[in-house]
C-alpha positions as CSV (number, residue, x, y, z in Angstrom):
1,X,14.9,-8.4,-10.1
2,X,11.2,-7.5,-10.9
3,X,9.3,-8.4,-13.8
4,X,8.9,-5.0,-15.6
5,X,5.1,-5.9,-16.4
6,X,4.4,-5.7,-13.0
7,X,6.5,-2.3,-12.2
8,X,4.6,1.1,-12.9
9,X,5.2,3.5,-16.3
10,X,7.5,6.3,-15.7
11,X,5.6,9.0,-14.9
12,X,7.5,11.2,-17.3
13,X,7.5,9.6,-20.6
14,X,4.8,6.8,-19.4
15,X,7.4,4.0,-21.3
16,X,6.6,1.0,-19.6
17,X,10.4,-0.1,-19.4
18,X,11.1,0.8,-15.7
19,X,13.4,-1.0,-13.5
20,X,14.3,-0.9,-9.5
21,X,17.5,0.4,-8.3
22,X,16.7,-0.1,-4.6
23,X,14.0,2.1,-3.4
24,X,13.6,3.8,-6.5
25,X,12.0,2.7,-10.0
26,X,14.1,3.9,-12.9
27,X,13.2,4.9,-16.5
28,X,16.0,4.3,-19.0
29,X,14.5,5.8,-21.6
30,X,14.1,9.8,-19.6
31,X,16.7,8.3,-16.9
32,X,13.7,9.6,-14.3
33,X,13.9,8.3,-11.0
34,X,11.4,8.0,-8.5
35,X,10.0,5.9,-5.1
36,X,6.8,4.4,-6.8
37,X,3.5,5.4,-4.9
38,X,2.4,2.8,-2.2
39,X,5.6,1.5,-1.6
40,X,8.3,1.5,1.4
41,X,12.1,-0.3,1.3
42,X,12.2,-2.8,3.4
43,X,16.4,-3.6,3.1
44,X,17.2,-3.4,-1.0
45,X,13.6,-4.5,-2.2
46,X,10.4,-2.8,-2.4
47,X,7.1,-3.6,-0.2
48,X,3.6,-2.6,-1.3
49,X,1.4,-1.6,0.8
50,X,-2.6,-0.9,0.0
51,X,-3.9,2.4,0.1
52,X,-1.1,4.6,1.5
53,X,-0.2,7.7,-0.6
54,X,3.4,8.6,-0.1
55,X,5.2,12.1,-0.9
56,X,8.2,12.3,-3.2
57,X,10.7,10.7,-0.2
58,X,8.3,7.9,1.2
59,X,6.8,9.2,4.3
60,X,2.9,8.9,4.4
61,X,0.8,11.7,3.4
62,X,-2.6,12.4,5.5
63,X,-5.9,14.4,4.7
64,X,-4.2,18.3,6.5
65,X,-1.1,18.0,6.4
66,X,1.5,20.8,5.4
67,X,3.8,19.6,2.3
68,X,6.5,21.9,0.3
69,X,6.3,21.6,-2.9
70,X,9.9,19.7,-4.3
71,X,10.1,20.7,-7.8
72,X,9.0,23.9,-9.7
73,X,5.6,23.4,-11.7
74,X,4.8,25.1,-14.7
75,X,0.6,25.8,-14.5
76,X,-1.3,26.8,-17.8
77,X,-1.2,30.5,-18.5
78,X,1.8,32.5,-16.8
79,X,1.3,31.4,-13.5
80,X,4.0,28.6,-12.1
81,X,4.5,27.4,-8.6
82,X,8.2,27.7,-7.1
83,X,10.2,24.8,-5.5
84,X,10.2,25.5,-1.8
85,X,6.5,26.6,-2.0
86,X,4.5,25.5,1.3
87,X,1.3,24.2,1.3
88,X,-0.5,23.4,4.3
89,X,-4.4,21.7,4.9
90,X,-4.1,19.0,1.9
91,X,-6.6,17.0,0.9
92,X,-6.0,13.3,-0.4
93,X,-7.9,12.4,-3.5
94,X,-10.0,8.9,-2.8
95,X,-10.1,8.7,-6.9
96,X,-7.0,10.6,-9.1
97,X,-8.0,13.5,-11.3
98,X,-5.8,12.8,-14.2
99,X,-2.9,11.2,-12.4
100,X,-3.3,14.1,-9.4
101,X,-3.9,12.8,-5.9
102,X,-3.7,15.8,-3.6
103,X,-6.1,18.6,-3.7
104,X,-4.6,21.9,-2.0
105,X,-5.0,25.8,-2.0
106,X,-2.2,28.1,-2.5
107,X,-1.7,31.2,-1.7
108,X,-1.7,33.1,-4.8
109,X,-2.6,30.5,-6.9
110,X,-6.0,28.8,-5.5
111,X,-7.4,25.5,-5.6
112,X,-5.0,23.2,-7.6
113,X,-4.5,19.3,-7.8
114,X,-0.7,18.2,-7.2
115,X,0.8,14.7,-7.7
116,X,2.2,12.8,-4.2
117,X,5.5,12.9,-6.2
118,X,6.2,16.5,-6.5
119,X,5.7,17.6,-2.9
120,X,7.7,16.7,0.8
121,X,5.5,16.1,3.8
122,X,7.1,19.0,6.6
């Protein structure tokens, strides 16, 4: 088992107390789970590798590809963006805007910033 000073916050409640349970990290504080960014399973441990961003399942996101949005997403105002949502032409983020790494335009909404958890590469 990891040292949890070397795992990543839960993105949720940011609590530092995360633990693996196979490919995922764990938060037993918000019981979030979730396959930390820049990692792939290799058997029952996680790998890191350096500078791959990787949607809410593992596979590797690249600059234009399409994604569908995974989880509904609550935007300021009235406006909200729908699990199921497809996106398509994304644009990786070389620095994170507040914790967002994927620049994207969608219909209806416009230009947005999404996080590499809450979207599925098609």
């Amino acid at each position: 088992m990891s040292d949890t000073t070397t795992l990543q916050a839960c993105p949720e409640c940011h609590e530092n107390y995360t633990y693996e349970n196979g490919a995922l990290l764990v938060c037993p504080v918000c019981a979030h789970e979730w396959i930390p960014q820049g990692a792939v399973e290799t058997g029952s441990a996680l790998q890191w590798e350096a500078d791959t961003l990787r949607d809410s399942v593992g596979n590797e996101l690249r600059d234009g590809d399409s994604v569908t949005v995974v989880k509904s997403l609550k935007l300021k105002g009235s406006d909200s963006i729908k699990a199921g949502t497809k996106v398509r032409g994304i644009r990786l983020l070389s620095t994170p805007v507040n914790g967002h790494d994927i620049e994207a335009k969608i219909p209806g909404v416009g230009q947005i910033y999404l996080k590499s958890q809450v979207v599925k590469k098609n």
